[in-house]
Jmol script that loads the backbone (N, CA, C; Angstrom):
load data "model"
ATOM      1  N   UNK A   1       0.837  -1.175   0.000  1.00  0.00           N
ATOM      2  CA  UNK A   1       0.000   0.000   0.000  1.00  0.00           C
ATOM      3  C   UNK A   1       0.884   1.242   0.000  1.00  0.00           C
ATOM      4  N   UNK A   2       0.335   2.287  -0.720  1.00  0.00           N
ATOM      5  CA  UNK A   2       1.093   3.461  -0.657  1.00  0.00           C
ATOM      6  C   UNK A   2       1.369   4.305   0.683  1.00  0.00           C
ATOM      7  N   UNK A   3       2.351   5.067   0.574  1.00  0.00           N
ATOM      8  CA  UNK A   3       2.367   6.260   1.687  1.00  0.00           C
ATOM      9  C   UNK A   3       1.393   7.048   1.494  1.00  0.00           C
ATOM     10  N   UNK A   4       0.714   7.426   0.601  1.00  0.00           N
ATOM     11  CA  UNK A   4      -0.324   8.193   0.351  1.00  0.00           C
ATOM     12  C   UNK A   4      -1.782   7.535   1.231  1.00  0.00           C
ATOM     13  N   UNK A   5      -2.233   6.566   0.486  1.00  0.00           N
ATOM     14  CA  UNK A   5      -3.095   5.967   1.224  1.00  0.00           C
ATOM     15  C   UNK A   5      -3.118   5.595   2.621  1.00  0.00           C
ATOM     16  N   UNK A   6      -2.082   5.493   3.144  1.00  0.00           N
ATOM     17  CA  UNK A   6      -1.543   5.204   4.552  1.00  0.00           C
ATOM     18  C   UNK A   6      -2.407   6.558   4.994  1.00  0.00           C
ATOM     19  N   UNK A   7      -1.411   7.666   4.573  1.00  0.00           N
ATOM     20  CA  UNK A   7      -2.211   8.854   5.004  1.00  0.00           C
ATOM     21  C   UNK A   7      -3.216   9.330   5.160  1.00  0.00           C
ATOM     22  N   UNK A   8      -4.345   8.928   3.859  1.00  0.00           N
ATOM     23  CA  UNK A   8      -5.287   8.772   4.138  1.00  0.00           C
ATOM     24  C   UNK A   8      -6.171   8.950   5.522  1.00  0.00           C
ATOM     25  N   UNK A   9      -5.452   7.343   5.577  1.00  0.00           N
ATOM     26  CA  UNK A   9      -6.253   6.716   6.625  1.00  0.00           C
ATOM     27  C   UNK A   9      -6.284   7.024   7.818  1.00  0.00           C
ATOM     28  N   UNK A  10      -4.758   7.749   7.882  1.00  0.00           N
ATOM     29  CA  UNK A  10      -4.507   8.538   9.253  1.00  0.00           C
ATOM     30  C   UNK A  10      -4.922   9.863   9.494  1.00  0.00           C
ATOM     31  N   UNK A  11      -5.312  10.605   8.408  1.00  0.00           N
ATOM     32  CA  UNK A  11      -5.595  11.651   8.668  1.00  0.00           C
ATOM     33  C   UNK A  11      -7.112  12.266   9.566  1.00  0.00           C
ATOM     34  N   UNK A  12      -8.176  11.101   9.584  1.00  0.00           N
ATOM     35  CA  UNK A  12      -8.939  11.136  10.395  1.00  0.00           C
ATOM     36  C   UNK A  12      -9.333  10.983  11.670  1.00  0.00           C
ATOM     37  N   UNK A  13      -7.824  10.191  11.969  1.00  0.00           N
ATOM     38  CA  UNK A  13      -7.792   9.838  13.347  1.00  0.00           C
ATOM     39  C   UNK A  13      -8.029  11.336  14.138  1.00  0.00           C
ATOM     40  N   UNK A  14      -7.301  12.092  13.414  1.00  0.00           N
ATOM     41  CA  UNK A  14      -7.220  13.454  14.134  1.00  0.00           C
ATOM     42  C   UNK A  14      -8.416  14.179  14.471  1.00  0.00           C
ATOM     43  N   UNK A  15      -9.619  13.763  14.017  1.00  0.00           N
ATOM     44  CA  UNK A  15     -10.740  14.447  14.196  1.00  0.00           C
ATOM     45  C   UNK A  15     -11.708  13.722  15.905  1.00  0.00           C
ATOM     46  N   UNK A  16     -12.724  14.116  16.284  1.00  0.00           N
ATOM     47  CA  UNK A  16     -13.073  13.462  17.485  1.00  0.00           C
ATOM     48  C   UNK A  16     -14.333  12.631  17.020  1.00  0.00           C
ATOM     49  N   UNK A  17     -14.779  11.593  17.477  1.00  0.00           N
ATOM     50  CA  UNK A  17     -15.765  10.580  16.968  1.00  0.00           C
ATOM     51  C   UNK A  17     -15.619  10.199  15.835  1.00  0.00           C
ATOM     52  N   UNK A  18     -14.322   9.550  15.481  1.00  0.00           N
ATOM     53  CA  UNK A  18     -14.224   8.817  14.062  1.00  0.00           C
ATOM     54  C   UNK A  18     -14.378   7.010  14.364  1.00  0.00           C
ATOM     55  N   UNK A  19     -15.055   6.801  13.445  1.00  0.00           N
ATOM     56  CA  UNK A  19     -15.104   5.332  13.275  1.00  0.00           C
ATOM     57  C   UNK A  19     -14.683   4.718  11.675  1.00  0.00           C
ATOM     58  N   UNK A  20     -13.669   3.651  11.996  1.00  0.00           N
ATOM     59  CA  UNK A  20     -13.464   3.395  10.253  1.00  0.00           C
ATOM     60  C   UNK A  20     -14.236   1.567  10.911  1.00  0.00           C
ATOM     61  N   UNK A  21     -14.352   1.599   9.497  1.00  0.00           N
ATOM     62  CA  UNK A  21     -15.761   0.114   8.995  1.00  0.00           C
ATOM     63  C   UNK A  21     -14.958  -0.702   8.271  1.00  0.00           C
ATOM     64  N   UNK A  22     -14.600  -1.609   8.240  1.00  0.00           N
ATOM     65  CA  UNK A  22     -14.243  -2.588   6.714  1.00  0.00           C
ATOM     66  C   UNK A  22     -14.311  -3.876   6.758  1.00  0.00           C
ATOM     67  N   UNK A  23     -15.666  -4.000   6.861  1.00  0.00           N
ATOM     68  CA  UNK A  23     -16.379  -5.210   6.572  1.00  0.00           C
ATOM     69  C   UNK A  23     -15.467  -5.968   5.536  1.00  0.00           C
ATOM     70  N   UNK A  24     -15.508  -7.593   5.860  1.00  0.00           N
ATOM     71  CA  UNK A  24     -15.122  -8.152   4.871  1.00  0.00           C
ATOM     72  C   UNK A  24     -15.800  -8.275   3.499  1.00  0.00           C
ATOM     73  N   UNK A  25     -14.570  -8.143   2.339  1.00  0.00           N
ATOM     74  CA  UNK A  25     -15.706  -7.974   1.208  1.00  0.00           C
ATOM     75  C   UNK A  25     -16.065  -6.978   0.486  1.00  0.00           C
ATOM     76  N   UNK A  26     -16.136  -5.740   1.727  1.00  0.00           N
ATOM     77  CA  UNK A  26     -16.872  -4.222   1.290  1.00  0.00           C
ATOM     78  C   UNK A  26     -15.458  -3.259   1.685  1.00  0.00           C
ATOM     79  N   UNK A  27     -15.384  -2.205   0.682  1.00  0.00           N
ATOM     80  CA  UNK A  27     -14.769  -1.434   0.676  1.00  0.00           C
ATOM     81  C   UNK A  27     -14.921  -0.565   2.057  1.00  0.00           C
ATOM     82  N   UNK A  28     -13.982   0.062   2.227  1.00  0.00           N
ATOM     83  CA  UNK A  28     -13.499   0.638   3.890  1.00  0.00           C
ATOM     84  C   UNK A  28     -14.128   1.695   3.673  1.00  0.00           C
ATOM     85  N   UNK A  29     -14.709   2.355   5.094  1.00  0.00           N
ATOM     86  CA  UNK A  29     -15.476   3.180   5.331  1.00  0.00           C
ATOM     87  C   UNK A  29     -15.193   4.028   6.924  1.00  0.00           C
ATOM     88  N   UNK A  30     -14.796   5.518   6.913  1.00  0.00           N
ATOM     89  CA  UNK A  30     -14.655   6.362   7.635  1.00  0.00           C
ATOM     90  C   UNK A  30     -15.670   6.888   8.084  1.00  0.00           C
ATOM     91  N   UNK A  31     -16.178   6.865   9.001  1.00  0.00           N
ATOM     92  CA  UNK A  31     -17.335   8.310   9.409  1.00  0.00           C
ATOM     93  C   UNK A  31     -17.167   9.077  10.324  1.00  0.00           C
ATOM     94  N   UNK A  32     -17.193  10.505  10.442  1.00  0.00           N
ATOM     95  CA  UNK A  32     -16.892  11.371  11.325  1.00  0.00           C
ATOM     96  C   UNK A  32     -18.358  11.935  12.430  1.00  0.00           C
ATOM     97  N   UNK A  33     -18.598  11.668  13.157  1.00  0.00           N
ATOM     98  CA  UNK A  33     -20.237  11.622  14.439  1.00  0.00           C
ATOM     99  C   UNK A  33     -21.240  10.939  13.351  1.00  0.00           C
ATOM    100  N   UNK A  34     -20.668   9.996  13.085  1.00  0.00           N
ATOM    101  CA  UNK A  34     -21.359   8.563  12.248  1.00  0.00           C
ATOM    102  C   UNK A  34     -22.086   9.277  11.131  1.00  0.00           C
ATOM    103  N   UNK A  35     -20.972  10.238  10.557  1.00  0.00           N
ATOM    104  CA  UNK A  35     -21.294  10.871   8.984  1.00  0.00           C
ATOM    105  C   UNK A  35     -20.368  10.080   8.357  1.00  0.00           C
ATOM    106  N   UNK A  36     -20.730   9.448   6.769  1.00  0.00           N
ATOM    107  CA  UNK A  36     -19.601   9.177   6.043  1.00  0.00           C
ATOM    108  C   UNK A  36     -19.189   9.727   5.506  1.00  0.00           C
ATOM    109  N   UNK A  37     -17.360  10.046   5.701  1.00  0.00           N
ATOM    110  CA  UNK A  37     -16.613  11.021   4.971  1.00  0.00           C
ATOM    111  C   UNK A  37     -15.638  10.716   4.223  1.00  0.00           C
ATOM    112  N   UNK A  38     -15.228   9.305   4.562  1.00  0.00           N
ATOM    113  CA  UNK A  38     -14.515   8.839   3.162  1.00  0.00           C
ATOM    114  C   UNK A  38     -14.612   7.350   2.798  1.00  0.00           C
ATOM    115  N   UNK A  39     -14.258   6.902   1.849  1.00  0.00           N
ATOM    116  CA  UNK A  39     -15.350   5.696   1.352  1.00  0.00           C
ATOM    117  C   UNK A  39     -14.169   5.269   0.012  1.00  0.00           C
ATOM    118  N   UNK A  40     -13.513   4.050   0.518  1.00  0.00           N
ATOM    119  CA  UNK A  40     -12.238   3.389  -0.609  1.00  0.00           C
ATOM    120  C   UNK A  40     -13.836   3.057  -1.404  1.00  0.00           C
ATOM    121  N   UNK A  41     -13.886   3.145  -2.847  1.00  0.00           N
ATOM    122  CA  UNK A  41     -14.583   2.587  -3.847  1.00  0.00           C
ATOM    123  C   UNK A  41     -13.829   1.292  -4.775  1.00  0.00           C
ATOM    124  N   UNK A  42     -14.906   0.583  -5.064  1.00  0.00           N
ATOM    125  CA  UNK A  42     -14.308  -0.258  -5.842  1.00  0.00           C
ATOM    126  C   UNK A  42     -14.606   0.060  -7.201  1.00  0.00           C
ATOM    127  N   UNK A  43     -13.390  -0.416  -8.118  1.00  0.00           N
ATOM    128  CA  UNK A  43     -13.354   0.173  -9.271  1.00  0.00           C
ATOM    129  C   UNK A  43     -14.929   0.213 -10.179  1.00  0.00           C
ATOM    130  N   UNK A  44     -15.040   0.872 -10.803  1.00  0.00           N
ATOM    131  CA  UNK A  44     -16.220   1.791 -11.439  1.00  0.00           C
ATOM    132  C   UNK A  44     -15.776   2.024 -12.788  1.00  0.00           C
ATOM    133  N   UNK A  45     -16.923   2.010 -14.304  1.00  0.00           N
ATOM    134  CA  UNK A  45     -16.704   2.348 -15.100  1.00  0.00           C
ATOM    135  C   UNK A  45     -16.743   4.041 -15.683  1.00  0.00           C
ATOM    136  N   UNK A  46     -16.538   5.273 -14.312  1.00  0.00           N
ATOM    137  CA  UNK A  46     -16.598   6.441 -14.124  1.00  0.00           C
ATOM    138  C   UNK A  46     -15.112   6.859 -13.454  1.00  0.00           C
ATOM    139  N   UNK A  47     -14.251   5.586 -13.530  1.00  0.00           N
ATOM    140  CA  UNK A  47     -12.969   6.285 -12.670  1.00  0.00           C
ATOM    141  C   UNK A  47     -12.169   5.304 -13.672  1.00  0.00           C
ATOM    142  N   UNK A  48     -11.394   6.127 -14.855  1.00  0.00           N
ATOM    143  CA  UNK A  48     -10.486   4.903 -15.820  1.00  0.00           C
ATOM    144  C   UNK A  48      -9.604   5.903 -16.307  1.00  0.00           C
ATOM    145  N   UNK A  49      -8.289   5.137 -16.301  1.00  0.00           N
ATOM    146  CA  UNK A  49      -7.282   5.663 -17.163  1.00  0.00           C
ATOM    147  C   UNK A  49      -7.650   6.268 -18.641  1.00  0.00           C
ATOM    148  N   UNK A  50      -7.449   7.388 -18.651  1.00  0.00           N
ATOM    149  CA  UNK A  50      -7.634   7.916 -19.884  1.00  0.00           C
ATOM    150  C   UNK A  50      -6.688   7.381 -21.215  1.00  0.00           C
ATOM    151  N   UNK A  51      -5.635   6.616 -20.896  1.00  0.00           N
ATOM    152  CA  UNK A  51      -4.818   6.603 -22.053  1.00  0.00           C
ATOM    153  C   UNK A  51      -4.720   4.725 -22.136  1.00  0.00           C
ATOM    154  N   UNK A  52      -5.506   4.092 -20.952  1.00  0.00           N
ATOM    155  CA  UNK A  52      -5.503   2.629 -21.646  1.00  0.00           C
ATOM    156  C   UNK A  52      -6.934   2.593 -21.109  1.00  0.00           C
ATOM    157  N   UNK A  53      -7.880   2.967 -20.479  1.00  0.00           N
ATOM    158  CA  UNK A  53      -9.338   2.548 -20.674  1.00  0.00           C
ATOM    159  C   UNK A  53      -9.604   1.687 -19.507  1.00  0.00           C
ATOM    160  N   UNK A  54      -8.208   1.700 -18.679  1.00  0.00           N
ATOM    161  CA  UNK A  54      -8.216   0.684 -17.415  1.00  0.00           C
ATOM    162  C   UNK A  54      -9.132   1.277 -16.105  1.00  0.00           C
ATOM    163  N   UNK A  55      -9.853   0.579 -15.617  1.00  0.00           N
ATOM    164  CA  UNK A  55     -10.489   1.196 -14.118  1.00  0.00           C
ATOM    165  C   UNK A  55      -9.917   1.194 -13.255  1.00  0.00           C
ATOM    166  N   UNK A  56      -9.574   2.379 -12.929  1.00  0.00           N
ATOM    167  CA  UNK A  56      -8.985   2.652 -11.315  1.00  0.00           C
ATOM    168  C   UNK A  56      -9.442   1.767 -10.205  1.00  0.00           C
ATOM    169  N   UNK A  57      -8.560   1.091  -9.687  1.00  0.00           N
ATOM    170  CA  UNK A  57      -8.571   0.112  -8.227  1.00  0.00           C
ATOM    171  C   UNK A  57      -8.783   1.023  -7.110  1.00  0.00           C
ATOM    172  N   UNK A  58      -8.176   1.811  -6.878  1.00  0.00           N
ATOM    173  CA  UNK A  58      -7.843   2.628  -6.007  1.00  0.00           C
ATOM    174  C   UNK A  58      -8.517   4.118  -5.798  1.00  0.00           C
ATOM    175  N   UNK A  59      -9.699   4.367  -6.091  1.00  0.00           N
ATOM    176  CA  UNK A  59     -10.230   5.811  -6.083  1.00  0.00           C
ATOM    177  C   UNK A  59     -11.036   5.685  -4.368  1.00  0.00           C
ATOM    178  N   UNK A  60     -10.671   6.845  -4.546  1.00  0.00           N
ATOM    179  CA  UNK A  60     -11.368   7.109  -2.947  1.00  0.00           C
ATOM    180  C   UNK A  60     -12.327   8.367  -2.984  1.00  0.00           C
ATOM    181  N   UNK A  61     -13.755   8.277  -2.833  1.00  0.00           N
ATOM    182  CA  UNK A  61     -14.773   8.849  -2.394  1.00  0.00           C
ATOM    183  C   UNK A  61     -14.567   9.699  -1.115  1.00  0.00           C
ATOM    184  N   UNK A  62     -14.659  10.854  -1.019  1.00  0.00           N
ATOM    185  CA  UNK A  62     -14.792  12.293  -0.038  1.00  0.00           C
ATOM    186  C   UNK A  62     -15.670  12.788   0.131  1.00  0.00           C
ATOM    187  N   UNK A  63     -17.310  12.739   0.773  1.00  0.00           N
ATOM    188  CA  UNK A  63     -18.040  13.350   1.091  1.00  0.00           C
ATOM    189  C   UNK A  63     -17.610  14.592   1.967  1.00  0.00           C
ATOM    190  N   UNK A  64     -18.406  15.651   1.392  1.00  0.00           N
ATOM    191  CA  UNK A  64     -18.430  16.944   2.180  1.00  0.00           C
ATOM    192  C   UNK A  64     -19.309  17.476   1.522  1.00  0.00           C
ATOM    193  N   UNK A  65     -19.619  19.215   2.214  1.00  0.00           N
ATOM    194  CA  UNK A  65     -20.739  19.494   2.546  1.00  0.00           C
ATOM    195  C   UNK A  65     -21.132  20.586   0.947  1.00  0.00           C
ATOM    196  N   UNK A  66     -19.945  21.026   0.269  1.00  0.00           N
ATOM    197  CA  UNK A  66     -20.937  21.811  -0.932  1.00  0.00           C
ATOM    198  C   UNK A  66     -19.367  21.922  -1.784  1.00  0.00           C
ATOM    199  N   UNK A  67     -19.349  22.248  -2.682  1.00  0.00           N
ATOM    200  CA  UNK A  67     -18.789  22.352  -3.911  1.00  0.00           C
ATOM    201  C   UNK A  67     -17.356  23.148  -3.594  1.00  0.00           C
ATOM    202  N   UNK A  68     -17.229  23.946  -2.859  1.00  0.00           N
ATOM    203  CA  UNK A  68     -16.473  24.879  -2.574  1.00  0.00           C
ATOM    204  C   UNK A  68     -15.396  24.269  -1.542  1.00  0.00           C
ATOM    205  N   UNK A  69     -16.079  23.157  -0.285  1.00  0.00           N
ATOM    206  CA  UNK A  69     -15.227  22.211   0.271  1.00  0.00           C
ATOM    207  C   UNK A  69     -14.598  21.208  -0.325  1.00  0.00           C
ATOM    208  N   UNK A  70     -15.078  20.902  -1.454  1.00  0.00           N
ATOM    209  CA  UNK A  70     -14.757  19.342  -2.738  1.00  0.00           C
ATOM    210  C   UNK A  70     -13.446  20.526  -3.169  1.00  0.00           C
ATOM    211  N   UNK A  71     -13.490  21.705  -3.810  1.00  0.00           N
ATOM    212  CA  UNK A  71     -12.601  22.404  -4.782  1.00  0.00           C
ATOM    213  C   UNK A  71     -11.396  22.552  -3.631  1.00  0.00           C
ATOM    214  N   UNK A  72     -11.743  23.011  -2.031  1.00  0.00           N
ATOM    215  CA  UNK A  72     -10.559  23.617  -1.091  1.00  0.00           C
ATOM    216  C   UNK A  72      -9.855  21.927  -0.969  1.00  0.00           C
ATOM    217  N   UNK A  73     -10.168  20.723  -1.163  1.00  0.00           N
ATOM    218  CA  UNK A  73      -9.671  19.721  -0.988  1.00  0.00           C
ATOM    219  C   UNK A  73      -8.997  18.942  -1.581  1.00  0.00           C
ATOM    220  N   UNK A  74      -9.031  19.502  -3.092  1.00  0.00           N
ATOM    221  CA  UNK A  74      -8.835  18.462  -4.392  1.00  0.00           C
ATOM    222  C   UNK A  74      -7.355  19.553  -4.995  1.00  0.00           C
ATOM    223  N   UNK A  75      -7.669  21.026  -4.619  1.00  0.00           N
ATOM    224  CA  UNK A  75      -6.886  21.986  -5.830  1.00  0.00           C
ATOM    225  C   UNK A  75      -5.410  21.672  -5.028  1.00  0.00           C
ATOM    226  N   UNK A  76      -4.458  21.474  -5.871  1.00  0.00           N
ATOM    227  CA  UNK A  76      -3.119  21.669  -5.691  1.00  0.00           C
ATOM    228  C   UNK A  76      -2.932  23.528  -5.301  1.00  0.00           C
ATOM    229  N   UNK A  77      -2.475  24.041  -3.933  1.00  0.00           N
ATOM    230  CA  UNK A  77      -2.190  24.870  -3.990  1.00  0.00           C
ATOM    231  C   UNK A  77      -1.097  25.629  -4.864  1.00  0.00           C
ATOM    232  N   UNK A  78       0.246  24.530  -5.133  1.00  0.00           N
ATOM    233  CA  UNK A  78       0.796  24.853  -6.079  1.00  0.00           C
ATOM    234  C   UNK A  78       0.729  24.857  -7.202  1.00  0.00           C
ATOM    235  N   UNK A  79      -0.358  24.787  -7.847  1.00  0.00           N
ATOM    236  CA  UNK A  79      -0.722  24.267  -9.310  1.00  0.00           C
ATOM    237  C   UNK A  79      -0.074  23.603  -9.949  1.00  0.00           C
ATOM    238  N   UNK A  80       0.124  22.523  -9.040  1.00  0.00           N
ATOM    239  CA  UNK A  80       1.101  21.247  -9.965  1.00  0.00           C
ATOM    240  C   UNK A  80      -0.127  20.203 -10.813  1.00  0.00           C
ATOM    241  N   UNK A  81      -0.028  20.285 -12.145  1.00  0.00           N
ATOM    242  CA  UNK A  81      -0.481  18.826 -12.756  1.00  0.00           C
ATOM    243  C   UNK A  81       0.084  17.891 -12.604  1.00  0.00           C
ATOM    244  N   UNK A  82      -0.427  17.029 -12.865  1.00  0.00           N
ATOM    245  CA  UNK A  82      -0.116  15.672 -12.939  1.00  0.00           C
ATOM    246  C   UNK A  82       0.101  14.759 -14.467  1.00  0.00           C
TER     247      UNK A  82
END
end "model"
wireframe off; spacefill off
backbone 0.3
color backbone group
């Protein structure tokens, strides 16, 4: 598993009333005062490599509360692409 994903997973610890879920079988599940806030997905024909058509294993779902929290979470402050 990556250092990234590691992180992930740790980064919620930091909040108060977190519970992570991972039923056997079912993709892992975070909730913060038993809200779900992050959610490993299993691959989907909406999450694929653009240049071989392959489905992402690894995408991870972020619930939050409006459009403006999704953009403060996702934007590279440095405007690095990828």
């Amino acid at each position: 598993m990556s250092r990234n994903i590691d992180t992930v997973r740790r980064v919620p610890r930091w909040f108060q009333h977190v519970r992570s879920r991972a039923d056997p079988g079912l993709p892992e599940v975070t909730q913060v005062g038993g809200k779900s806030f992050i959610y490993f997905r299993t691959p989907r024909p909406d999450a694929v490599d653009a240049s071989t058509g392959e489905r992402y294993d690894d995408v991870i779902v972020f619930w939050v509360a409006s459009e403006v929290d999704k953009q403060a979470m996702v934007q590279d402050p440095a405007g690095a692409q990828d």
